[in-house]
C-alpha positions as a Markdown table, in Angstrom:
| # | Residue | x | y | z |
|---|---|---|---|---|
| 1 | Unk | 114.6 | 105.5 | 212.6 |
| 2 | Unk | 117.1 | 104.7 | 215.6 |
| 3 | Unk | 118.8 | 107.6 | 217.2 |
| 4 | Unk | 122.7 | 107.8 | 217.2 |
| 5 | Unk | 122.8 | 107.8 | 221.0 |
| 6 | Unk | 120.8 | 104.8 | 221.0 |
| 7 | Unk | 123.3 | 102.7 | 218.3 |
| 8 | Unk | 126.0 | 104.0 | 221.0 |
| 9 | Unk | 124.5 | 102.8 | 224.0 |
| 10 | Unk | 123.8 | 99.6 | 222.1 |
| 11 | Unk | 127.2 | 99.0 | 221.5 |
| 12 | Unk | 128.5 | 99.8 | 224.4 |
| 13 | Unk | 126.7 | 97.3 | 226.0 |
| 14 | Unk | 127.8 | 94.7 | 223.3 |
| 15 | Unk | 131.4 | 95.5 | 224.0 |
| 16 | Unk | 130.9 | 94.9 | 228.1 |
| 17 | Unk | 128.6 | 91.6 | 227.5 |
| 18 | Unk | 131.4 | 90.1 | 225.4 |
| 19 | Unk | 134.3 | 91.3 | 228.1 |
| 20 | Unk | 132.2 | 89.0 | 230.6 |
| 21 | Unk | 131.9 | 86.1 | 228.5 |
| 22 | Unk | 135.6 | 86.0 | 227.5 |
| 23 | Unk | 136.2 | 86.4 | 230.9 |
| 24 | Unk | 134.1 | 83.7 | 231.9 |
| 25 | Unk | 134.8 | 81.5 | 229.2 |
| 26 | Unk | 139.0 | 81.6 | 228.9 |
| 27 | Unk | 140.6 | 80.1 | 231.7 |
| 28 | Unk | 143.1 | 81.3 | 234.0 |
| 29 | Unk | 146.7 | 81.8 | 233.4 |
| 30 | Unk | 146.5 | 81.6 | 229.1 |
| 31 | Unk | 146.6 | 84.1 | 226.8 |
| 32 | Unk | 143.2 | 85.0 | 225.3 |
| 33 | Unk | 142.7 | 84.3 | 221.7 |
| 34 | Unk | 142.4 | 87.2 | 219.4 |
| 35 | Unk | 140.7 | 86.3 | 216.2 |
| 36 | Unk | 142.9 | 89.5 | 214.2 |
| 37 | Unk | 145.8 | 87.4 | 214.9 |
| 38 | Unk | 144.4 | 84.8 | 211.9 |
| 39 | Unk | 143.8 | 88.0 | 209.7 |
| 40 | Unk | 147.4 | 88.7 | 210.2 |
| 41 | Unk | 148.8 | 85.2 | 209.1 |
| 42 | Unk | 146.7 | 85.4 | 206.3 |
| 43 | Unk | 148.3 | 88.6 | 204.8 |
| 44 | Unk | 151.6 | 86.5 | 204.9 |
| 45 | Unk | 150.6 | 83.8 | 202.3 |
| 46 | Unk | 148.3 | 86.0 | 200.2 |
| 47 | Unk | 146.2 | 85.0 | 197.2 |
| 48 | Unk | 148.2 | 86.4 | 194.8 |
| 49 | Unk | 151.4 | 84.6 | 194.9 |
| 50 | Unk | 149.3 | 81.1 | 194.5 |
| 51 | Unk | 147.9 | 83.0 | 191.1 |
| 52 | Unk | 150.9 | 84.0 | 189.8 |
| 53 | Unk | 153.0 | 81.1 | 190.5 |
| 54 | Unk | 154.8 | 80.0 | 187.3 |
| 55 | Unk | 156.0 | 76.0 | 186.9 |
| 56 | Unk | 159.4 | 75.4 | 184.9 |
| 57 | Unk | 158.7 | 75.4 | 181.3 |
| 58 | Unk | 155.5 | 77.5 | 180.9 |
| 59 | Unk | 154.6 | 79.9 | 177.8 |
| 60 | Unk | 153.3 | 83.1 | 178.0 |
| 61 | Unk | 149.8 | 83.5 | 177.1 |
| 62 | Unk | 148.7 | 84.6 | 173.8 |
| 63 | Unk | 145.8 | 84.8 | 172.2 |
| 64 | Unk | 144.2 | 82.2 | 169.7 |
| 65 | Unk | 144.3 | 82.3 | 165.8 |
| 66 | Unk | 140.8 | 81.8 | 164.2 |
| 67 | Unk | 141.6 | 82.3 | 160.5 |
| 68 | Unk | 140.2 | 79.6 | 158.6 |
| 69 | Unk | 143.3 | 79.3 | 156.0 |
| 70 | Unk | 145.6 | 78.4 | 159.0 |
| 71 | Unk | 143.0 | 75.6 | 159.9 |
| 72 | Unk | 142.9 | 74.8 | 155.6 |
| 73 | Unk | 146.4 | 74.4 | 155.3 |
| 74 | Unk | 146.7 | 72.5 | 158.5 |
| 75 | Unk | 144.7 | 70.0 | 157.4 |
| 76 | Unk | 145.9 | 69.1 | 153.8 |
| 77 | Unk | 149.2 | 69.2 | 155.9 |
| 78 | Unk | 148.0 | 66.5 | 157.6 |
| 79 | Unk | 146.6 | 64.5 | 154.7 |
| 80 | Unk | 148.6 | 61.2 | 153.9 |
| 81 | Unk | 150.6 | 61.4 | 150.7 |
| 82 | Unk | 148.8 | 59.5 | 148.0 |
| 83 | Unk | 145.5 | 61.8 | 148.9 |
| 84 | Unk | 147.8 | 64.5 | 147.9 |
| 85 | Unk | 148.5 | 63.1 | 144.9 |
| 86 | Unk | 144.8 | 62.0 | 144.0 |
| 87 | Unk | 143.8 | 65.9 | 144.5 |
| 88 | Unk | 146.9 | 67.3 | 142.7 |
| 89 | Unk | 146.1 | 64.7 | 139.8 |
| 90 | Unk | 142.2 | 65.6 | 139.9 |
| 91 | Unk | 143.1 | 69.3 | 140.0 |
| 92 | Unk | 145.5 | 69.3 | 137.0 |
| 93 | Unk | 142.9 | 66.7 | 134.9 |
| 94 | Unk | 140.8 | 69.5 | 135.3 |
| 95 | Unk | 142.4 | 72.3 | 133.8 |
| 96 | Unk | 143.7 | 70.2 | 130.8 |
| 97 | Unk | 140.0 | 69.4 | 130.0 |
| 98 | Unk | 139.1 | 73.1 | 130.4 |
| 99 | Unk | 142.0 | 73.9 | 128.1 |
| 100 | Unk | 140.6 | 71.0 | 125.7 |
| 101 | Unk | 137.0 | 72.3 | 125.6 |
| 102 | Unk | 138.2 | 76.1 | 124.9 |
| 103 | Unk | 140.4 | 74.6 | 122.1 |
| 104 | Unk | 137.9 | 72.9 | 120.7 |
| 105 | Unk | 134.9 | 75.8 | 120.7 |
| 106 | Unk | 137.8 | 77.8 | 119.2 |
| 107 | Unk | 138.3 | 75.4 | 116.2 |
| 108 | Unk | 134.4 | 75.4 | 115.7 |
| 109 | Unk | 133.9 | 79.0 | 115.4 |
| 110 | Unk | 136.5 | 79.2 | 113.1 |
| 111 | Unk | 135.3 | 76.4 | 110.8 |
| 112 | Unk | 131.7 | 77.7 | 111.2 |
| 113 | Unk | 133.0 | 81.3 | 110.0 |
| 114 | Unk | 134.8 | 79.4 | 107.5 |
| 115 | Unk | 132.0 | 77.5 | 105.9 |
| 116 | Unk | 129.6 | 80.8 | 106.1 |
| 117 | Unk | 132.3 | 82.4 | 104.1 |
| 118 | Unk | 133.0 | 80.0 | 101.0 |
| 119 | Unk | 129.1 | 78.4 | 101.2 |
| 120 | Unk | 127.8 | 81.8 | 100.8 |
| 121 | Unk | 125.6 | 81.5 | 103.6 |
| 122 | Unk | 123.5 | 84.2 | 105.7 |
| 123 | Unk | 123.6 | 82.8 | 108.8 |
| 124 | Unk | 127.3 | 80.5 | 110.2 |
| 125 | Unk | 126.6 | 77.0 | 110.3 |
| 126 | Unk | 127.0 | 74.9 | 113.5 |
| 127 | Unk | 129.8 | 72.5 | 113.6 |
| 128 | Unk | 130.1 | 70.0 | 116.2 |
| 129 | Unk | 133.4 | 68.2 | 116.6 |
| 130 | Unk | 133.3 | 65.3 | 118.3 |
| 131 | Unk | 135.2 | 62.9 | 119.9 |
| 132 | Unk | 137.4 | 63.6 | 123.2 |
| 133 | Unk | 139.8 | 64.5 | 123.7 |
| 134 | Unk | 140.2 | 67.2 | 121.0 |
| 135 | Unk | 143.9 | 68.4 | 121.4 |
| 136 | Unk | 145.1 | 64.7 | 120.7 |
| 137 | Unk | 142.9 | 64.6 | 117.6 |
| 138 | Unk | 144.4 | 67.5 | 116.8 |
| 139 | Unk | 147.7 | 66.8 | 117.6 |
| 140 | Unk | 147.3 | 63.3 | 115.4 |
| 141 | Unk | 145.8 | 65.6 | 112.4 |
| 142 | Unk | 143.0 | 63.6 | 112.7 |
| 143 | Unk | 139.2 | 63.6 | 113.5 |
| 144 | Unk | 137.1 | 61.2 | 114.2 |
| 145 | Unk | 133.9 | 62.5 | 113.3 |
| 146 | Unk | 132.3 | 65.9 | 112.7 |
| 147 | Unk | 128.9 | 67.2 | 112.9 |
| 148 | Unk | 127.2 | 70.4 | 110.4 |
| 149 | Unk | 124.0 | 71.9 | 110.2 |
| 150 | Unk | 123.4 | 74.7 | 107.8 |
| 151 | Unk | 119.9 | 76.3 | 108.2 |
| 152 | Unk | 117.9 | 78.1 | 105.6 |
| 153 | Unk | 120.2 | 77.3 | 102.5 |
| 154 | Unk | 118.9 | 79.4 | 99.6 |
| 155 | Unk | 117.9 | 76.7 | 96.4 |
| 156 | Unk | 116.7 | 78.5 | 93.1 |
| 157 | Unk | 113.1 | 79.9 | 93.9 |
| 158 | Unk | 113.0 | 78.2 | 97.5 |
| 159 | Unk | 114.8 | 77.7 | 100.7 |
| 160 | Unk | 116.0 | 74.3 | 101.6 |
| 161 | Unk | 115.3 | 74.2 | 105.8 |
| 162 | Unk | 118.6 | 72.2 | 106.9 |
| 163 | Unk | 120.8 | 70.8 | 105.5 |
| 164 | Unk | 122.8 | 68.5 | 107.8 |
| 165 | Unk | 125.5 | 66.3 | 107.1 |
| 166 | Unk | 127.9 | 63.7 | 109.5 |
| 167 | Unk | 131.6 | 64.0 | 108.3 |
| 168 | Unk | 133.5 | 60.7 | 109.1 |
| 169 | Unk | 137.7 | 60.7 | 109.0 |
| 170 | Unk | 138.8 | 64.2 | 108.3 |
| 171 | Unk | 142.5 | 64.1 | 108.2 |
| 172 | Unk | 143.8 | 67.5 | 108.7 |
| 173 | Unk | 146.6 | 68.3 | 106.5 |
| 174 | Unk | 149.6 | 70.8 | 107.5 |
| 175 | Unk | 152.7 | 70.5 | 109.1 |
| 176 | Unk | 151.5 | 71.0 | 112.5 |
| 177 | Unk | 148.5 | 71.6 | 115.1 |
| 178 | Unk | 149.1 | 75.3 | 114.5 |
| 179 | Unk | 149.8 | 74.8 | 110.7 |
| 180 | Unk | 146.2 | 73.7 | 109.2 |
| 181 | Unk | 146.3 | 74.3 | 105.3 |
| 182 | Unk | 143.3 | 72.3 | 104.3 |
| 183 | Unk | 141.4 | 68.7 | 105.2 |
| 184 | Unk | 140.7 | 65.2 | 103.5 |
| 185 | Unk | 137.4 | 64.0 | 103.9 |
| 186 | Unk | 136.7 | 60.1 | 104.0 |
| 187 | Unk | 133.6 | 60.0 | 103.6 |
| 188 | Unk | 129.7 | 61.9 | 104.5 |
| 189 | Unk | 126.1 | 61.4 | 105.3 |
| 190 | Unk | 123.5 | 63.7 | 105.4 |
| 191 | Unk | 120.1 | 65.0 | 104.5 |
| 192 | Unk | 118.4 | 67.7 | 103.1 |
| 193 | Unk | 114.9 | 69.0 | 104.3 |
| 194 | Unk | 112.6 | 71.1 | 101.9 |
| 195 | Unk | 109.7 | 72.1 | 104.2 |
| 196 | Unk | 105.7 | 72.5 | 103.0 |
| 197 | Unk | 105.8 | 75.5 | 105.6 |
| 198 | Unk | 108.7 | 76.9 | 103.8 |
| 199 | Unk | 106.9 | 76.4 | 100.1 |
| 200 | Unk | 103.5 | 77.2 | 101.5 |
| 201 | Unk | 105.4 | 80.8 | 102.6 |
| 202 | Unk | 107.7 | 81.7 | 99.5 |
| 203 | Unk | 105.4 | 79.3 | 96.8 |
| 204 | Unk | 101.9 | 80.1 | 98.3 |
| 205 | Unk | 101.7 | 84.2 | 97.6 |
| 206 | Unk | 98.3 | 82.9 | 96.3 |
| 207 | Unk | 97.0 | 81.4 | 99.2 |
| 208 | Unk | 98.3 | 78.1 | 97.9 |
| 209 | Unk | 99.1 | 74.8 | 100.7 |
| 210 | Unk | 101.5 | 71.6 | 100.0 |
| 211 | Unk | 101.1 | 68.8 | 101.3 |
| 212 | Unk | 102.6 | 65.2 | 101.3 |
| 213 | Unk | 100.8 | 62.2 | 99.6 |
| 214 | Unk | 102.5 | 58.9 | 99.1 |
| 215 | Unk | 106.3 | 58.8 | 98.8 |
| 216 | Unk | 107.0 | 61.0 | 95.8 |
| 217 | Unk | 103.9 | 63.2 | 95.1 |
| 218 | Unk | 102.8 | 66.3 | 96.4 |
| 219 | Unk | 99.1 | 68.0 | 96.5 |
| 220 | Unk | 98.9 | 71.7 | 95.9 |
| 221 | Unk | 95.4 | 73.2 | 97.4 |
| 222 | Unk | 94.2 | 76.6 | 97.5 |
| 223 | Unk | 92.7 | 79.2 | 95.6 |
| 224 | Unk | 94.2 | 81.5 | 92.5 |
| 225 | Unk | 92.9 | 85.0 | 91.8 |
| 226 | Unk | 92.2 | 85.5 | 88.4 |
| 227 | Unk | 90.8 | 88.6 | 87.0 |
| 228 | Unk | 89.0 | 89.5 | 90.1 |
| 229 | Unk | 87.8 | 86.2 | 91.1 |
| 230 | Unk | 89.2 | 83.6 | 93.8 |
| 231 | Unk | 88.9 | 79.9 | 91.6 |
| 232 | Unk | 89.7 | 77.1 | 93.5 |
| 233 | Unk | 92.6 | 75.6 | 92.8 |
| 234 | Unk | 94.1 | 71.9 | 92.9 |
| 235 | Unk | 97.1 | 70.3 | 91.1 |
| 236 | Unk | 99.2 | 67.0 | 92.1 |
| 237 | Unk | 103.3 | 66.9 | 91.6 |
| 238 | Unk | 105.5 | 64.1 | 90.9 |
| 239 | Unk | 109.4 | 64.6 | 92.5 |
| 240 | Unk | 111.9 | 63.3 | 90.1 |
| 241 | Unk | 115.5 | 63.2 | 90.5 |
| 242 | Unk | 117.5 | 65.6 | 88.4 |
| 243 | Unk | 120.8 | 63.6 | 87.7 |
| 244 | Unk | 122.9 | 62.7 | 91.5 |
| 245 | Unk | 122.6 | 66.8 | 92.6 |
| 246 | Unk | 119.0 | 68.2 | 92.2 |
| 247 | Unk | 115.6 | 67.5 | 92.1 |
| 248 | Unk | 112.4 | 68.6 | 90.2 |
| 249 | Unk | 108.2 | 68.4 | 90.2 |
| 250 | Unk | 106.4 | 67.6 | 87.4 |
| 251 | Unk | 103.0 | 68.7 | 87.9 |
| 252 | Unk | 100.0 | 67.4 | 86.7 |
| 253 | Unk | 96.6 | 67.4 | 87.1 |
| 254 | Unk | 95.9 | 71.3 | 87.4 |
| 255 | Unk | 92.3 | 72.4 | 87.7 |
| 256 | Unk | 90.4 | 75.9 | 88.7 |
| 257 | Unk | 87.3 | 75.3 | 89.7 |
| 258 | Unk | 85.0 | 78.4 | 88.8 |
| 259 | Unk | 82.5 | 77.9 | 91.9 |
| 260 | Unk | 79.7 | 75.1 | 90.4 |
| 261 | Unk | 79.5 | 76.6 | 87.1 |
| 262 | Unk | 82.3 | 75.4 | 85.4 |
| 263 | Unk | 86.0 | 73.8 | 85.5 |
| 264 | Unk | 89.3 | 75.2 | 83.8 |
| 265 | Unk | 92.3 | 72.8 | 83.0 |
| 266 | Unk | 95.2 | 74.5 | 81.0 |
| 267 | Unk | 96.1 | 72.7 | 78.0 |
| 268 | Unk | 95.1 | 71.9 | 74.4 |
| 269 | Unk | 93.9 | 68.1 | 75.2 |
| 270 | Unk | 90.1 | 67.3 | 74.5 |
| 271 | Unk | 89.6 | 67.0 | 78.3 |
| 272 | Unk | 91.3 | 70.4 | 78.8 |
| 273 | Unk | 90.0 | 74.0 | 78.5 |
| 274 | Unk | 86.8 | 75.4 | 80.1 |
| 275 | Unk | 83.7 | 72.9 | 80.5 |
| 276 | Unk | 80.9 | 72.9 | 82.9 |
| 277 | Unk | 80.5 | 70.5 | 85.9 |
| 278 | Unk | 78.0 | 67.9 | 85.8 |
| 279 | Unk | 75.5 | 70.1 | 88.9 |
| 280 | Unk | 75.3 | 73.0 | 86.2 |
| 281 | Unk | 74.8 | 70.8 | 83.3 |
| 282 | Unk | 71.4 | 68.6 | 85.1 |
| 283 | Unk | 70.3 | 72.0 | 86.4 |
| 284 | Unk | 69.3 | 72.9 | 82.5 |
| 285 | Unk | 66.8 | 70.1 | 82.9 |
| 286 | Unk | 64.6 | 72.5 | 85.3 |
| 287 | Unk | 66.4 | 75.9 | 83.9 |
| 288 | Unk | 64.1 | 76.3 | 80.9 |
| 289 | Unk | 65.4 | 79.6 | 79.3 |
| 290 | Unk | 69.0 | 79.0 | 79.8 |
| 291 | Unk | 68.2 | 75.8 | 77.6 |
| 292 | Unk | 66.5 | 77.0 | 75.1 |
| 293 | Unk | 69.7 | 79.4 | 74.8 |
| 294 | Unk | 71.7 | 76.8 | 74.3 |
| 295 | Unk | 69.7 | 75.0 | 71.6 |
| 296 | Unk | 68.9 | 78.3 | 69.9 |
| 297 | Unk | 73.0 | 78.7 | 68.5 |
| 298 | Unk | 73.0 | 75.7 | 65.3 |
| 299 | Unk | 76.4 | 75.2 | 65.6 |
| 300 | Unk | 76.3 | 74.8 | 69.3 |
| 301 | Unk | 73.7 | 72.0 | 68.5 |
| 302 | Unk | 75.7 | 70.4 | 65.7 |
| 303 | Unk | 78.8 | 70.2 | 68.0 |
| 304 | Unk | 76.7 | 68.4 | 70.1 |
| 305 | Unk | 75.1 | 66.2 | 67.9 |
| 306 | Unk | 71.4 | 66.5 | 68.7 |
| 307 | Unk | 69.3 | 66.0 | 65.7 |
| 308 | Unk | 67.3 | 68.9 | 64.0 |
| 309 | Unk | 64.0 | 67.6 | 64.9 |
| 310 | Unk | 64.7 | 66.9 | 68.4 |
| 311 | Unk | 65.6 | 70.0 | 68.8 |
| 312 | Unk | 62.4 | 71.7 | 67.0 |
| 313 | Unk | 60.6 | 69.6 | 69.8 |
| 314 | Unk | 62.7 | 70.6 | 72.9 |
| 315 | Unk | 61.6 | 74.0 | 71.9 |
| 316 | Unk | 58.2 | 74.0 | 71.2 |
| 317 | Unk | 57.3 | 71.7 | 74.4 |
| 318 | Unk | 59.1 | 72.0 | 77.5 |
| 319 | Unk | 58.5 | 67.9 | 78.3 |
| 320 | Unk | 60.3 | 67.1 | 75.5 |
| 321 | Unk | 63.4 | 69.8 | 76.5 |
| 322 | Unk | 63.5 | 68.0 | 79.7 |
| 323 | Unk | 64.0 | 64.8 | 78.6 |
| 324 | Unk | 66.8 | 65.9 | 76.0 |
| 325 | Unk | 68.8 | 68.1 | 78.5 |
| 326 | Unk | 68.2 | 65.1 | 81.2 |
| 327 | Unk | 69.6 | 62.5 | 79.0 |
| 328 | Unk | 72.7 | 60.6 | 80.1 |
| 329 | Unk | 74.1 | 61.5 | 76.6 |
| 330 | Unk | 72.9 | 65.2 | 76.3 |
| 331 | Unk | 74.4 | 65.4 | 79.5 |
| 332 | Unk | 77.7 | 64.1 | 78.5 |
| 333 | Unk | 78.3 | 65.6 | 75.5 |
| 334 | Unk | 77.9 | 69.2 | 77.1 |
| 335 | Unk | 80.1 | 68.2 | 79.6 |
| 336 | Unk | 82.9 | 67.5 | 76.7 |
| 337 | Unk | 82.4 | 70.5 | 74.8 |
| 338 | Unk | 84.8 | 73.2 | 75.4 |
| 339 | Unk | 83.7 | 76.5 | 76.3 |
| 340 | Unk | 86.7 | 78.9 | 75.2 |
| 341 | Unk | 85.6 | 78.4 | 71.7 |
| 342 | Unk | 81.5 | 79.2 | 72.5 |
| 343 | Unk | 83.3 | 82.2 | 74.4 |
| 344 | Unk | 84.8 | 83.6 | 71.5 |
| 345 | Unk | 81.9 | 83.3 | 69.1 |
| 346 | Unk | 78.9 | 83.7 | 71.6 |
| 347 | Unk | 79.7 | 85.7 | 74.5 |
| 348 | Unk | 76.1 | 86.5 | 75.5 |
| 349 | Unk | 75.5 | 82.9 | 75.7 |
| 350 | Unk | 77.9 | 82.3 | 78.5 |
| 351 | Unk | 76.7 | 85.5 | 80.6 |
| 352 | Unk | 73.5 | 82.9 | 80.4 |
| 353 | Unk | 75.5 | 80.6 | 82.4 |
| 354 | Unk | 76.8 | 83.0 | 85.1 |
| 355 | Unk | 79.9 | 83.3 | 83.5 |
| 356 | Unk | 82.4 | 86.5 | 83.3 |
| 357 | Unk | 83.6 | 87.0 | 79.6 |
| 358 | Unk | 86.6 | 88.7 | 81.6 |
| 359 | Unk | 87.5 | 85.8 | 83.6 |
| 360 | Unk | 87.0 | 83.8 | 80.8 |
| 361 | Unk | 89.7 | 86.0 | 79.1 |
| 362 | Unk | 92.0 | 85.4 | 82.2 |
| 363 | Unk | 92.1 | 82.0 | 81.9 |
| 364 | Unk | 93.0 | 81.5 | 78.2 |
| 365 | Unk | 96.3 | 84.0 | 79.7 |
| 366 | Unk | 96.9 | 81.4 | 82.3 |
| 367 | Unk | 98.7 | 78.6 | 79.9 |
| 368 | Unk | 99.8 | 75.4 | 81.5 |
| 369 | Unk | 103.6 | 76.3 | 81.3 |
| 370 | Unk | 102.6 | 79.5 | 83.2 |
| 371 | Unk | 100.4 | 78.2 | 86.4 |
| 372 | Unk | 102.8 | 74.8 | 86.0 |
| 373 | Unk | 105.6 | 77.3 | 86.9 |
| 374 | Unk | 104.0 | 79.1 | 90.0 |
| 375 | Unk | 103.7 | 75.6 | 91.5 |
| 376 | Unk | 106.7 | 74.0 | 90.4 |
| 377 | Unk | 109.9 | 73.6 | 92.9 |
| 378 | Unk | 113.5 | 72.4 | 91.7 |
| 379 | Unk | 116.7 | 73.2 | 93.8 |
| 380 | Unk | 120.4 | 71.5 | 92.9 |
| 381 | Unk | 123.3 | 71.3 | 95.7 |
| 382 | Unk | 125.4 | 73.6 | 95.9 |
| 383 | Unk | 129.1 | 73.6 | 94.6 |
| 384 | Unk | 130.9 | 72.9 | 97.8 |
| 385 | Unk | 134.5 | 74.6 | 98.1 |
| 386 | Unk | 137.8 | 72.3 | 98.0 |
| 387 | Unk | 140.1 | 71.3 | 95.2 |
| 388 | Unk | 137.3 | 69.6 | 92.7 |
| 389 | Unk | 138.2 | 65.8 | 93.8 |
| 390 | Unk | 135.4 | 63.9 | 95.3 |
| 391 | Unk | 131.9 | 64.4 | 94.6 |
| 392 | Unk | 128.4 | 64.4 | 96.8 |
| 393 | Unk | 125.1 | 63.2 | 95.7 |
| 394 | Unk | 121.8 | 62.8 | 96.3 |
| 395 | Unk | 120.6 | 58.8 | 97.3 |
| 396 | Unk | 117.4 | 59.0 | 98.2 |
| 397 | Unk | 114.3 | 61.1 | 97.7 |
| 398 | Unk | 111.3 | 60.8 | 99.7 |
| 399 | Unk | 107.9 | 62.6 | 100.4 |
| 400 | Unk | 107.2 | 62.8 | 104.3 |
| 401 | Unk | 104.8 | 64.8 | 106.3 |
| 402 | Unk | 106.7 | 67.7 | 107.4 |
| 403 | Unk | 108.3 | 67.8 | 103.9 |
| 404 | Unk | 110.7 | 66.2 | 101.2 |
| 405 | Unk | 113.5 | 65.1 | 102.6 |
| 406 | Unk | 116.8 | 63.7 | 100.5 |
| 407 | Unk | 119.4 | 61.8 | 101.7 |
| 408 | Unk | 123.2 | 62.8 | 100.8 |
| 409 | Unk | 126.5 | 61.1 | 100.3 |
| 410 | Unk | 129.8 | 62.0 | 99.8 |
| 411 | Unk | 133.3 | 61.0 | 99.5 |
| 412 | Unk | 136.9 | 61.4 | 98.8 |
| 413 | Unk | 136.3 | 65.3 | 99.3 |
| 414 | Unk | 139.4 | 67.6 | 99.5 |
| 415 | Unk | 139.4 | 71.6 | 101.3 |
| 416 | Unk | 142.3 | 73.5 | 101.3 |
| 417 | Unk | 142.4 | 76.9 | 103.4 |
């Protein structure tokens, strides 16, 4: 670190060395130059004054506005006229069809509330009104076209699973938009739609199925408990027409089956009652005891027409029992004979056969009209409100495989509020 007394001898000697070069260096007679001097002049034109200087006209300073509204509205100032009007048009087209869609989902909840009401219905329909725009339909008391679906319509013992219908020129009478009193209908087309899930559910307690076959029947499939046994059940129904507002089955062709034993059709026919199937019939042919049974019971043998000496034969020489049970007409005369009488008068001979004297008491309960019911279906259309002009029918009735479905038409119908 340098002394002080040296940095003071140092310059000192700086201060002489530059008195000898000015000295040598200036000339004689002129003034030396002094390099404050400069210094001096520049304090009289200082920095300042050429910061602050102001020209004619200028603004004070102020700071700048960033809000993007001012920025907004200065540039739909700036827009030419006719954009102006293209966005005010746009803007007010927009509102009027806001106003149109909240006037028309208001006049569809009112007419769905109103058709729950006089229809009797669980659930509101759903009513579509179409056409736009709604408010000069409205305003011409006049609709073009409107749309209802009612789901799950109760129909006697079942449901009907929609009923739709397309409603063409509804004039709307009153003596204003505001003043509805009740509506015209032109004309209608619809449908209705009677399920196989919805009669498999509220027809089939007993494990029943429907299903579609051809364009008006039906096939019923499933079993029926009776007195403690599960028989097999088939039947086949016919749809009819039931004047221009309902429909009906006619079943036919019921039959239990009572496993491989035997076969129950309700009725008093000579091919209905209780008779065994052909497989229990040929196994007598090999089931020795169960034949001789059978032959043992003379009026049993009578009915059948087998002579006395054939059957004195059969019994004394099991050869000549298997060719009279094997014969084609043996065979078909059993088949014939029905076994509700045999029951009656010899119930230890069916017990031979595997049958239950119970059951067989269960199914001379089950009558025709009585299993025909638990598979029969019917419904009729409803009475729709209005003032009783008009009328709606059924046109068509077909068998499809999701269900029966039947068309409907309608005209000249009148509603008042």
């Amino acid at each position: 670190m340098r002394s002080p007394h040296r940095i003071a001898t140092f310059t000192s000697e700086s201060a002489e060395l530059s008195d000898v070069r000015t000295e040598e260096s200036v000339p004689s007679g002129t003034v030396p130059h002094n390099p404050y001097d400069e210094l001096g002049a520049l304090a009289d034109n200082p920095l300042d004054e050429f910061l602050h200087e102001e020209e004619p006209g200028d603004v004070e300073w102020t700071p700048p506005n960033h809000r993007r509204g001012s920025r907004r509205r200065n540039r739909f100032a700036g827009l030419p006229l006719a954009t102006k009007a293209v966005v005010g048009i746009v803007v007010l087209a927009a509102f009027v069809t806001l106003a149109d869609r909240w006037a028309l989902l208001y006049a569809e909840h009112r007419a769905a509330d109103r058709l729950k009401d006089q229809l009797h219905l669980s659930a509101a329909p759903e009513v579509d009104i179409e056409g736009f725009p709604f408010l000069t339909q409205l305003a011409d008391r006049r609709l073009d076209e409107v749309k209802v679906t009612v789901p799950d319509v109760a129909a006697s013992r079942v449901s009907l699973a929609k009923v739709s219908a397309t409603i063409r020129d509804v004039r709307i009478e009153g003596d204003g938009p505001t003043d509805v009193r009740g509506a015209r209908i032109g004309g209608m087309t619809g449908e209705v739609l009677l399920s196989f899930d919805d009669l498999n559910r509220e027809l089939g307690a007993s494990q029943v199925t429907f299903s579609g076959r051809g364009r008006d029947r039906i096939l019923a499939r499933g079993t029926l408990p009776v007195a403690g046994h599960d028989l097999k059940m088939r039947a086949d129904a016919t749809i009819r027409r039931i004047g221009d507002t309902g429909i009906a089955t006619d079943i036919g062709g019921m039959r239990l089956d009572i496993g491989d034993l035997a076969t129950y059709r309700p009725g008093t026919r000579p091919s209905e009652g209780l008779h065994l199937s052909r497989r229990s019939v040929a196994r007598l042919a090999t089931e020795t005891a169960k034949a001789k049974a059978l032959l043992s019971v003379p009026s049993l043998v009578h009915r059948l027409g087998v002579p006395d000496s054939a059957v004195r034969e059969a019994l004394r020489s099991d050869r000549r029992l298997s060719e009279l049970t094997g014969s084609p007409r043996f065979v078909h005369q059993l088949m014939s004979l029905n076994l509700v009488d045999l029951a009656l008068a010899h119930p230890a001979l069916l017990k031979k056969f595997g049958l239950d004297p119970a059951l067989l008491q269960g199914l001379t309960r089950l009558t025709r009209p009585e299993l025909a019911d638990r598979l029969s279906l019917a419904f009729r259309l409803p009475k729709l409100p209005g003032d009783g002009t008009g009328d709606v029918r059924l046109s068509d009735v077909k068998v499809e495989k999701d269900g029966i479905r039947v068309g409907l038409t309608g005209e000249g119908l009148g509603f008042e509020r």
